[in-house]
C-alpha positions as CSV (number, residue, x, y, z in Angstrom):
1,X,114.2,56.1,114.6
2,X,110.8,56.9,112.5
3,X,111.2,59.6,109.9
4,X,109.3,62.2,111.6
5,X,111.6,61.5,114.9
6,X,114.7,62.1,112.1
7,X,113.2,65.1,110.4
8,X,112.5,67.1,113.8
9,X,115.8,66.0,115.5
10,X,117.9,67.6,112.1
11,X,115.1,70.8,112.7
12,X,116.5,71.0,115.8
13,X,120.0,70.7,115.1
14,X,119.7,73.3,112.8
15,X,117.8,75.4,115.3
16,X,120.7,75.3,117.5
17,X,123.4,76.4,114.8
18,X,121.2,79.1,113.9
19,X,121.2,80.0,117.7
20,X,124.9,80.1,118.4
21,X,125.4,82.3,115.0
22,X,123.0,85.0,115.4
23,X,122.3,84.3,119.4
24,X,118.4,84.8,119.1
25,X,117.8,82.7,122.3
26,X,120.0,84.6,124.5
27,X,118.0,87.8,123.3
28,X,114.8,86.4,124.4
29,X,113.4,85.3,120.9
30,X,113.1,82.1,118.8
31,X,113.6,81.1,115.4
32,X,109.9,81.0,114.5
33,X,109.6,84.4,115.8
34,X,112.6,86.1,114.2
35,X,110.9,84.4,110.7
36,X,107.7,85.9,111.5
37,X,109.7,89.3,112.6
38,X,111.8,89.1,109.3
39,X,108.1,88.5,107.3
40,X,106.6,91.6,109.1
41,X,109.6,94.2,108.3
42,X,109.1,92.5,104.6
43,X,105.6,93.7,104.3
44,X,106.0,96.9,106.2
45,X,108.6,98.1,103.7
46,X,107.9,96.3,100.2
47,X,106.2,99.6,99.0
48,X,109.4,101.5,98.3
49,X,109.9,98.1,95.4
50,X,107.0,100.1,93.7
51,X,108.0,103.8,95.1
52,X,111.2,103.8,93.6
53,X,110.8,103.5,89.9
54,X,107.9,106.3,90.5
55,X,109.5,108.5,91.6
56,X,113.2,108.0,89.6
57,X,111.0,107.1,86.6
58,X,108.9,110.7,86.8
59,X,111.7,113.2,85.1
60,X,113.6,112.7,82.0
61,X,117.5,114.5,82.3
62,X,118.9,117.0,79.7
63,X,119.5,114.0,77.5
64,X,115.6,112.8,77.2
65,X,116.4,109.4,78.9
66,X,114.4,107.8,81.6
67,X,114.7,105.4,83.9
68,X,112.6,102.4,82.7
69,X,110.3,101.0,86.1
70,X,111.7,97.1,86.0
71,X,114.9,98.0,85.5
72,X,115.1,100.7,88.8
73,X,112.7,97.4,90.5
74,X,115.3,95.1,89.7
75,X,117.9,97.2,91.2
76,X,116.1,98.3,94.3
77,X,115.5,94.9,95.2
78,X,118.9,93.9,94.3
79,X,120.5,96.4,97.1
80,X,118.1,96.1,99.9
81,X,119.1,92.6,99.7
82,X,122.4,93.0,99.6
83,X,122.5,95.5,102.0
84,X,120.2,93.7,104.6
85,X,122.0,91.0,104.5
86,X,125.2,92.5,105.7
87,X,123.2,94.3,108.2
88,X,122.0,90.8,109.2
89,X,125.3,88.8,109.3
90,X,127.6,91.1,109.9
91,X,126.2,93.6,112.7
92,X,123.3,90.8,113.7
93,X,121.3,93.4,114.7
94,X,116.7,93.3,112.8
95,X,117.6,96.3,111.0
96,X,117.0,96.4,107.4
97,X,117.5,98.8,104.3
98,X,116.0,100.0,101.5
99,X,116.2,102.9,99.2
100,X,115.8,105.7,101.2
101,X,112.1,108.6,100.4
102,X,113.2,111.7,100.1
103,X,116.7,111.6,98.3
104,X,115.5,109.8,95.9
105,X,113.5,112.6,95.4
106,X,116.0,115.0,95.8
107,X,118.0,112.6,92.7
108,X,114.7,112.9,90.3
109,X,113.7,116.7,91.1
110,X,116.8,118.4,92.2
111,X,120.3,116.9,90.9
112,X,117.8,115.8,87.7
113,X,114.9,117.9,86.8
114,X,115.8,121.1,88.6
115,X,119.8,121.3,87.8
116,X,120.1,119.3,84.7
117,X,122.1,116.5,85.4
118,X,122.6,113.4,83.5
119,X,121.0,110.2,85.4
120,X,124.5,108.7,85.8
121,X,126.1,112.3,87.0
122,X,123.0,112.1,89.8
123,X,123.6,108.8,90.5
124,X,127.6,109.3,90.9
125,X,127.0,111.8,93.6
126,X,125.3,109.2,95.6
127,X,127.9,107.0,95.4
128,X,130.2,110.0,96.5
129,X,128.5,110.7,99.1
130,X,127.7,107.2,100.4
131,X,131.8,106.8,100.4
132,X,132.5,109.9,101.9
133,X,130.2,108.9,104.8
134,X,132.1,105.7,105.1
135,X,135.7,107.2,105.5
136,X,134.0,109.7,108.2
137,X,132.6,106.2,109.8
138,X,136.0,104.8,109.9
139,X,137.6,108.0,111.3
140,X,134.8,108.4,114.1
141,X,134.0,111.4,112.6
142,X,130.6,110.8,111.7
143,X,129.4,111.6,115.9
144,X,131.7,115.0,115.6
145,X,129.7,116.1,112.2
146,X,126.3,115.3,114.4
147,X,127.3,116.6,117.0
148,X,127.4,120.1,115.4
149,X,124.1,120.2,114.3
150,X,121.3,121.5,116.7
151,X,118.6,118.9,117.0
152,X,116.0,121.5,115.9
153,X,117.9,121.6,112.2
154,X,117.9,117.8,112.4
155,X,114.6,117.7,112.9
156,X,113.2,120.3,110.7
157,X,115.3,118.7,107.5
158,X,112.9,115.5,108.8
159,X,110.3,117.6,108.5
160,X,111.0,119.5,105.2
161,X,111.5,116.1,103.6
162,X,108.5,114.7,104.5
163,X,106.6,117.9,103.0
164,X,109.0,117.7,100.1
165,X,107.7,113.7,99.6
166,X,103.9,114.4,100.2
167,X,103.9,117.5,97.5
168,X,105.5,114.9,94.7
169,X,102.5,112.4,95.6
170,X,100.1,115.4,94.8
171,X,101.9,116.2,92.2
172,X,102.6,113.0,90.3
173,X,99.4,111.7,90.7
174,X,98.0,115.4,88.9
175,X,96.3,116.2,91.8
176,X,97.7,119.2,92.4
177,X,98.3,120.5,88.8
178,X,100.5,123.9,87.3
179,X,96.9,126.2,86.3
180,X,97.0,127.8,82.9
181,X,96.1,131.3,84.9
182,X,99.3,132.9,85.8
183,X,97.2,133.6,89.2
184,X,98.9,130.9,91.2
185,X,101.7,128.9,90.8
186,X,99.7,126.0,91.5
187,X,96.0,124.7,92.5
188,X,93.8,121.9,92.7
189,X,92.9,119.2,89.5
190,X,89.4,119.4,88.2
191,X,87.9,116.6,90.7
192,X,85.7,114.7,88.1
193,X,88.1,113.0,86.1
194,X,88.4,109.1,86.6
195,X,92.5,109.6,87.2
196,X,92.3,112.0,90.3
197,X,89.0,110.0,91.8
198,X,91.5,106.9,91.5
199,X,94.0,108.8,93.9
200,X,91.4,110.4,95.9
201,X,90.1,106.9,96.3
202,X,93.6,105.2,97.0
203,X,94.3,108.1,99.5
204,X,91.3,107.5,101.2
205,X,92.1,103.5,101.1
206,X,95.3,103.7,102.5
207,X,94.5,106.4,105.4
208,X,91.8,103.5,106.5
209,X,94.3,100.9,106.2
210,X,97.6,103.0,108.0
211,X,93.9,103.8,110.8
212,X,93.5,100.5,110.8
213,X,97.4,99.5,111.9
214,X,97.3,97.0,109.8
215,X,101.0,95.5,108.4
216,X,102.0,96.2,104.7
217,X,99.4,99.2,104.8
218,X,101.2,101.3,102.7
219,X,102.0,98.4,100.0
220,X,98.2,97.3,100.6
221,X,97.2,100.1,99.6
222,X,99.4,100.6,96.2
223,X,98.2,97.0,95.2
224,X,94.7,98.4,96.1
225,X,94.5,101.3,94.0
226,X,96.2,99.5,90.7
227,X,93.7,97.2,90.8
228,X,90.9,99.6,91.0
229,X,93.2,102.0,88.0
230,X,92.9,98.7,86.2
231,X,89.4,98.0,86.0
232,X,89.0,101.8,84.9
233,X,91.5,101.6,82.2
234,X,90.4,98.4,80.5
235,X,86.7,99.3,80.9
236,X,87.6,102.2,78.8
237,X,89.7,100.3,76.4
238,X,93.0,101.7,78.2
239,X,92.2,105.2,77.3
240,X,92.9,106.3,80.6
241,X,96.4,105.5,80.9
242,X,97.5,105.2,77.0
243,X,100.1,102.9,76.1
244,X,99.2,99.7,76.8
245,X,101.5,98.6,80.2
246,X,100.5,101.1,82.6
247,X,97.4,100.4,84.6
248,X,96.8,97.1,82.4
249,X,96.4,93.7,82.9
250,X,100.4,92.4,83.1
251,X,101.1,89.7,80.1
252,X,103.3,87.9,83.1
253,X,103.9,88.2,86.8
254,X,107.2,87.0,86.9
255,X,110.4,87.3,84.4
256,X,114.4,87.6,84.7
257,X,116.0,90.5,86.5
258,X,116.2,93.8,84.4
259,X,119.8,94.8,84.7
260,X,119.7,97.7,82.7
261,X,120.7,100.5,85.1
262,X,123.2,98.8,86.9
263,X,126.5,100.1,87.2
264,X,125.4,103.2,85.1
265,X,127.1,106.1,87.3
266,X,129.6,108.7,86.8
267,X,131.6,109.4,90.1
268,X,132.6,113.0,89.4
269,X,130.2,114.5,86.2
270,X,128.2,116.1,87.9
271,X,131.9,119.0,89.0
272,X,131.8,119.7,85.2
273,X,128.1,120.2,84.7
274,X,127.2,122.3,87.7
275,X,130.3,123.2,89.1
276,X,132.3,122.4,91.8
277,X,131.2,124.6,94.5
278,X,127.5,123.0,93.5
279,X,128.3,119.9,93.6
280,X,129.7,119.7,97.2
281,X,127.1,121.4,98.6
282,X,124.8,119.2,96.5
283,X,127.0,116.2,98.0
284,X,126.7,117.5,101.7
285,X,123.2,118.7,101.5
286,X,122.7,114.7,100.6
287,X,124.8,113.5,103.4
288,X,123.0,115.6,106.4
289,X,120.3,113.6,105.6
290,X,121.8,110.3,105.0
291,X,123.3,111.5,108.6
292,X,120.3,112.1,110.8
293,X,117.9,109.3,109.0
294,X,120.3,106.6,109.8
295,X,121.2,107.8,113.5
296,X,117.9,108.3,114.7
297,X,116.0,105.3,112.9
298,X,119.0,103.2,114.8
299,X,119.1,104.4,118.6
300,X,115.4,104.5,118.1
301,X,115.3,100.6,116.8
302,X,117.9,99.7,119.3
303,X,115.7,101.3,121.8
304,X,112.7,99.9,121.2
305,X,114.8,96.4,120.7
306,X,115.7,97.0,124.4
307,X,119.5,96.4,122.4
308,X,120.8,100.0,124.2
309,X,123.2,99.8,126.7
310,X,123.3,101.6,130.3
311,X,124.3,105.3,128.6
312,X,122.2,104.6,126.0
313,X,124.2,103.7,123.5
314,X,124.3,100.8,120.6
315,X,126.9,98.2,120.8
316,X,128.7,97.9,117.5
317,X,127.2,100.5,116.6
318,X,130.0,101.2,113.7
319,X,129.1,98.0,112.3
320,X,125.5,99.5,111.5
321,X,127.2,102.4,110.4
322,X,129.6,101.4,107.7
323,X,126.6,99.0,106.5
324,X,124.4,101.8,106.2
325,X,127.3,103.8,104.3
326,X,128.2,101.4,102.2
327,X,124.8,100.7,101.3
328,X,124.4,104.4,100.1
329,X,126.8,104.0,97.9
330,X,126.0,100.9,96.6
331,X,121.8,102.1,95.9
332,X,124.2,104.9,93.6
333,X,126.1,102.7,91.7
334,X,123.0,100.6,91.2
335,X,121.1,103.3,90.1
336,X,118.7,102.6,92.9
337,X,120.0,105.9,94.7
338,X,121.0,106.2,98.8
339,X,120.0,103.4,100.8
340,X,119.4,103.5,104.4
341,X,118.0,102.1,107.1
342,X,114.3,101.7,107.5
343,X,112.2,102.7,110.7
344,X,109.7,100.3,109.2
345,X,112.0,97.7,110.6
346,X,110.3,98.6,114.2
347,X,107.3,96.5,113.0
348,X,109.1,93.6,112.6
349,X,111.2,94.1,116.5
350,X,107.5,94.6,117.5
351,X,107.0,90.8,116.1
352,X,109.9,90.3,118.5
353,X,113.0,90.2,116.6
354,X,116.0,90.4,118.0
355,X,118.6,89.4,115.8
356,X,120.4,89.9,112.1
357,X,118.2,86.4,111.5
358,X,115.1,88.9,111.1
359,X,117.1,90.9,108.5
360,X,118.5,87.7,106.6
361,X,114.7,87.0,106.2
362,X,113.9,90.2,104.8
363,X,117.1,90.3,102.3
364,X,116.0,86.6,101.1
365,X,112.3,87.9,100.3
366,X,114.1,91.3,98.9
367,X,115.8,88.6,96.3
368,X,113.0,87.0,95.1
369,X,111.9,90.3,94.1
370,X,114.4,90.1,91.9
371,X,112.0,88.4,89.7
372,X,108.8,90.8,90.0
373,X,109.9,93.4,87.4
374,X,107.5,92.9,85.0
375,X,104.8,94.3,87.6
376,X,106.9,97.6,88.5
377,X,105.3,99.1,84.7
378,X,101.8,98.4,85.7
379,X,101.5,100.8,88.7
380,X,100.2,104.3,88.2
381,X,102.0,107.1,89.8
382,X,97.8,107.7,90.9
383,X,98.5,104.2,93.0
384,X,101.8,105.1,94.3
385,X,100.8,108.9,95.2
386,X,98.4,108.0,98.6
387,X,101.4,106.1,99.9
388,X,103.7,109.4,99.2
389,X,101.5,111.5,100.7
390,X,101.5,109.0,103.8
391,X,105.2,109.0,104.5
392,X,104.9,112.7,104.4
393,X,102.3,112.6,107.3
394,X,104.9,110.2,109.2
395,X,107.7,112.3,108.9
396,X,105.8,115.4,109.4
397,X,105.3,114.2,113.4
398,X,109.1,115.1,114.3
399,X,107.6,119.2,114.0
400,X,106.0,118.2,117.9
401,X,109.7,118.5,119.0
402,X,111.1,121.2,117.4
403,X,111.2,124.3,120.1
404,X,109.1,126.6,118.8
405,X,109.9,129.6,121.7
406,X,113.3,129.5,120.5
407,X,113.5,132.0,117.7
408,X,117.3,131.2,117.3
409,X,116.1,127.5,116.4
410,X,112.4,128.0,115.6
411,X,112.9,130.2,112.6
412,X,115.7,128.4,111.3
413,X,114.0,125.7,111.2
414,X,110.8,126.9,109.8
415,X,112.9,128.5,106.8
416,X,114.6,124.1,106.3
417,X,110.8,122.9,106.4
418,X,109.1,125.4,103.8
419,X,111.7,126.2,101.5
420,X,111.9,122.7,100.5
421,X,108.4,122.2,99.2
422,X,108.5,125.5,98.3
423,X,111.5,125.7,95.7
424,X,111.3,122.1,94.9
425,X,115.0,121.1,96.6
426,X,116.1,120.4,99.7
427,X,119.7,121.5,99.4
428,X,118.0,125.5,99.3
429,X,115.8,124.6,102.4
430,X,119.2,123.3,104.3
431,X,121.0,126.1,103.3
432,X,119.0,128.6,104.2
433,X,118.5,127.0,107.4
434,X,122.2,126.8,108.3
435,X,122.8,130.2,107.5
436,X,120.0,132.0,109.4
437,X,121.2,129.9,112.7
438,X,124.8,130.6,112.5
439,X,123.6,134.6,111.9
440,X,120.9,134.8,114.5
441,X,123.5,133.3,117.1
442,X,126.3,135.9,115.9
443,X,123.8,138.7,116.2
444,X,123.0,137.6,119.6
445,X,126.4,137.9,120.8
446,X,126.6,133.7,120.8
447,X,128.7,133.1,118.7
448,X,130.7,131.0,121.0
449,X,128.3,128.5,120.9
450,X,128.6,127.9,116.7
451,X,130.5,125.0,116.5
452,X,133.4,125.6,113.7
453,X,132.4,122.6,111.6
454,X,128.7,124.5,111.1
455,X,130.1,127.8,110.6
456,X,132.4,126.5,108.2
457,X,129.4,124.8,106.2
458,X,127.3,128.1,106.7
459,X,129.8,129.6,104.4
460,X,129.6,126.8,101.6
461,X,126.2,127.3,101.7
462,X,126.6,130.9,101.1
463,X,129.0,130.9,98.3
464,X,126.4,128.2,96.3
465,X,123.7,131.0,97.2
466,X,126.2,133.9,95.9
467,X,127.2,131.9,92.6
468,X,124.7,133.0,90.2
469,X,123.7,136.5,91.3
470,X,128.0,136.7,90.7
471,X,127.9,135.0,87.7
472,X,125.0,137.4,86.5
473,X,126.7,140.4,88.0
474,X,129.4,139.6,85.8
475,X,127.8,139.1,82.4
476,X,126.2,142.2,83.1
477,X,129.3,144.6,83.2
């Protein structure tokens, strides 16, 4: 037997234990495709490598400390891979996961910036609420908690958070900027400096390249507009961007993992700096939208997948489930906050994968990553804006089926989706969303139609709303 005869007899053999593992053929796919599937998802969902240490990296706590870029790279590679990877071998279905846009938003600006939590207190609420989600997997009461939810909430949190992620693009990147005039709270960056035309350019760059449908867009873009920030900054002897690492030629492209932030959490500070009362509502507030991300990017990637059964349903589904919960938990402890899973993974099923052999692909090129840290420094939050204010667009679509007629749901809703921009937290735009429904349908005489669980959260959400005005009420007699 020649060599060549050898060499693709073992491919095949290998072909066909890779087959009766993950069951690709029987799907309809192959092993070439569910490579190229696994490569797609990859590109399609890289961006959050550089995303992540933007937008954790952007607020100091109480204590002055920061979360250095390679350090939250390292770890957001780290648990996508990990977490993909059980996706991929355990529940063998082409999903894949990533630190999820939006709470890690809600980590930076809210549990950080807005109510003065240390990184680790932040961080230990994520790992909280990643486990709390698990035990309500296990229980199968996960369905019952959805299930009390009106899909016009769900959708309107979708839609709050995508405002919520486009306003910190604008904002990080300086193009929308706090004026010195007390005559608005905020307005528009003087247009002819060199650091707005580089996001105005970038924005524009990656619009054309999302037009364009091209795969990786969105990480095209980020890679786009550092390079353009780079020339600038050099050409003016890194004036620009002062400090010698951002927006500057890297000194290396590769080095060892930056373990720095892993492990760094505290499971229940954050009860002793906030309060209790705060931080389960902070905790749940988290959790809705771990709840509806994860349900909806799944039947909708099971769908497309053709993976649904007759009723419509996702076999194993629990096997998805307690990935994506234990994966929350695990982006907490890792200081990467809540990972979920992706809908970016639908570019990869449109490759035509089928199979946890996709996902495998993705968590092995989620590992080498492991090695890029040194580039994580170099990207300006002027690069990693556009791409913000991109997912914002995305996740702004889901308005188109909120029923508007409805006042009982349309007004709700619109209260979830502008209080969150608005006051710079999601938890207040939930809230206040929970409560109006639960008081326009007791006003209405429908009370009957409240499930219990959502009138019992209604009234957490009111006592975290009553807490200071009692506090102050207080103090003041």
């Amino acid at each position: 037997m020649t060599t060549t005869a050898r060499q693709a007899e073992e491919r095949g053999g290998a072909d066909r234990r890779l087959d009766r593992f993950f069951g690709y053929g029987a799907r309809g796919s192959s092993l070439r495709t569910e490579v190229v599937a696994g490569l797609t998802t990859f590109m399609t969902m890289s961006y959050i490598l550089f995303l992540n240490p933007a937008i954790l990296g952007a607020v100091a706590d109480p204590g002055g400390r920061r979360l250095p870029a390679p350090a939250v790279l390292t770890a957001t590679a780290l648990v996508a891979a990990a977490a993909t990877l059980a996706m991929g071998l355990w529940a063998n279905y082409p999903f894949a996961l990533a630190a999820g846009l939006g709470i890690n938003g809600v980590v930076a600006f809210t549990f950080v910036a807005a109510q003065g939590m240390s990184w680790a207190d932040a961080m230990g609420l994520i790992v909280l609420e990643g486990l709390i989600i698990t035990v309500l997997v296990l229980t199968g009461l996960r369905e019952a908690v959805l299930d009390a939810i009106p899909m016009g909430l769900k959708k309107a949190i979708g839609v709050g958070i995508g405002l919520f992620i486009a306003f910190i693009g604008f904002f990080d990147a300086g193009f929308v900027v706090r004026p010195q005039s007390p005559a608005t709270p905020v307005s528009l960056a003087t247009l002819n400096g060199l650091k707005v035309t580089v996001f105005v350019v970038g924005l524009l760059l990656t619009a054309a390249l999302v037009a364009m449908r091209l795969r990786g867009a969105l990480l095209l873009g980020i890679l786009g507009t550092t390079v353009l920030a780079i020339i600038l900054n050099e050409a003016n002897h890194l004036k620009l961007w002062p400090g010698g690492e951002v927006a500057a030629l890297p000194h290396k492209l590769v080095g060892l993992p930056d373990w720095g932030v892993i492990g760094d959490f505290s499971l229940f500070g954050a009860f002793s700096t906030i309060g209790v009362i705060s931080a389960i509502v902070a905790v749940f507030a988290v959790m809705l939208s771990d709840f509806f991300d994860t349900m909806g990017t799944v039947i909708g990637l099971g769908d497309e997948a053709g993976l649904l059964d007759r009723d419509g349903r996702l076999p194993r589904i629990n096997r998805v489930l307690v990935v994506d919960s234990l994966a929350a938990a695990g982006g907490g402890a890792a200081s990467a906050s809540s990972n979920t899973s992706y809908i970016e993974a639908a570019s990869g099923i449109a490759a035509g994968g089928r199979t946890g052999l996709t996902s495998v692909v993705v968590a092995l090129l989620f590992a080498l990553c492991l090695f890029l840290s040194p580039l994580a420094g170099v990207i300006p939050p002027q690069a990693t804006g556009p791409a913000l204010v991109l997912v914002g667009f995305f996740m702004l679509t889901l308005i188109r089926d909120i029923d508007w007629g409805d006042i009982e749901v349309a007004l709700p809703a619109f209260l979830t989706i502008v209080l969150m921009p608005f006051t710079f937290s999601i938890t207040n735009g939930v809230g206040a969303g929970f409560i109006t429904y639960a008081l326009l349908k007791l006003v209405r005489g429908k009370g009957r139609e409240l499930h219990p669980l959502l009138i019992g959260v209604s009234l957490v959400f009111l006592i975290y709303f009553a807490i200071e005005p009692i506090k102050h009420l207080i103090g003041a007699s």
